[in-house]
C-alpha positions in Angstrom: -17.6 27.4 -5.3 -15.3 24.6 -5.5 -15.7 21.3 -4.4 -13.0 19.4 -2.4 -14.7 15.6 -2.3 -14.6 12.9 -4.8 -18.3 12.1 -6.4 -19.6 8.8 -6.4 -17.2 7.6 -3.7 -17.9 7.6 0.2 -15.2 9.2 2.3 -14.7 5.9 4.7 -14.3 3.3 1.6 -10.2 3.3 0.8 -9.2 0.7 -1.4 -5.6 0.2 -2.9 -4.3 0.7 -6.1 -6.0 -1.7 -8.8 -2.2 -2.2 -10.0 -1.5 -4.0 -7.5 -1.6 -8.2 -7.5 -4.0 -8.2 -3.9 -7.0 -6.5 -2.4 -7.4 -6.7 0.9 -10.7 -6.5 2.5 -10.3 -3.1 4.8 -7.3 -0.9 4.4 -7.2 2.8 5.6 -5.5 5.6 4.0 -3.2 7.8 5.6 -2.0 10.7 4.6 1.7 11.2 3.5 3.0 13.1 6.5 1.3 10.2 8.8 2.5 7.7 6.5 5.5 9.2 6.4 6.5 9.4 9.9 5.1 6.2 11.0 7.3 3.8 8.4 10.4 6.2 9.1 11.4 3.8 11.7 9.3 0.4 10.9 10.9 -2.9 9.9 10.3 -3.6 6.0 8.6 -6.6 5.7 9.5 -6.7 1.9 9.2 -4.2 -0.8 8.3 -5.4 -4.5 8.8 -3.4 -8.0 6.2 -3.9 -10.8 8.3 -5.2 -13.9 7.3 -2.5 -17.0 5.7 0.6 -14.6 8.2 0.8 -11.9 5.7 1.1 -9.3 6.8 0.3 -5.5 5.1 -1.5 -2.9 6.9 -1.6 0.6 5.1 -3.3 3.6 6.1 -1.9 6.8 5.2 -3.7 10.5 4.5 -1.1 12.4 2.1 -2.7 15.6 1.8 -6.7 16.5 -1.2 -6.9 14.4 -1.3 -3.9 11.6 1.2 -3.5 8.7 1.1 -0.2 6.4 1.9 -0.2 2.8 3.6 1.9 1.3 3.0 2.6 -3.0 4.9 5.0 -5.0 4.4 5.4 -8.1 6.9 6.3 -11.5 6.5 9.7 -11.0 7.3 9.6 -7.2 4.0 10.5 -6.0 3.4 8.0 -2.6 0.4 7.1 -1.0 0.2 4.4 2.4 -2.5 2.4 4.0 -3.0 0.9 6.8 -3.8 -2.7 6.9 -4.8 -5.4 9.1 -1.3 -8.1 9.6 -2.9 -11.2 9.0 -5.0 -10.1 6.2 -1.8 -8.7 4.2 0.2 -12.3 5.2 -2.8 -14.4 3.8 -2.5 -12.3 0.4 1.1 -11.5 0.8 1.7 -15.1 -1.6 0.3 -13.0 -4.9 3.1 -10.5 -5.2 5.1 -14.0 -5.7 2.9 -15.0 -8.0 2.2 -12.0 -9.7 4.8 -12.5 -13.3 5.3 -8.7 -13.3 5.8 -7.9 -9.7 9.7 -9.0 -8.2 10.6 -8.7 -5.1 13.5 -5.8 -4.2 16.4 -6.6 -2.4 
């Protein structure tokens, strides 16, 4: 019988991409029809390109206090998490930072 969960990882602990310059402390992942649907009509708080991968990250604001992220990678594959405002502002200075991350226009 085939199994459908990840080993060694608990169902409740989402964590974004390593590829990306920040970590936040508690992000949930949604899956890509939610995600999907609830960015369609968010404001883009910025969107940034990694410099030699091509991988996008778009921050959407979609209530007064939660932002979801949006990361696609080269091969178009997307994946979003939800994430708590203020925690994403108070990191949001690394993708600046970061030498192979620039923001999109």
């Amino acid at each position: 019988m085939a199994s459908h969960g990840t080993r060694g990882q608990s169902s409740g602990a989402a964590r974004l991409p390593s590829q990306l310059p920040l970590a936040l402390p508690a992000v949930s992942r949604l899956s890509w029809d939610l995600g999907s649907r609830v960015v369609a009509e968010a404001e883009v708080l910025g969107s940034w390109e990694h410099r030699r991968s091509g991988r996008t990250l778009s921050a959407y604001d979609v209530t007064d206090n939660t932002v979801v992220l949006g990361v696609r990678t080269p091969a178009g594959r997307e994946r979003f998490y939800g994430a708590a405002e203020e925690e994403f502002e108070e990191k949001r200075p690394r993708l600046a930072a970061a030498d192979d991350w620039r923001r999109r226009e």
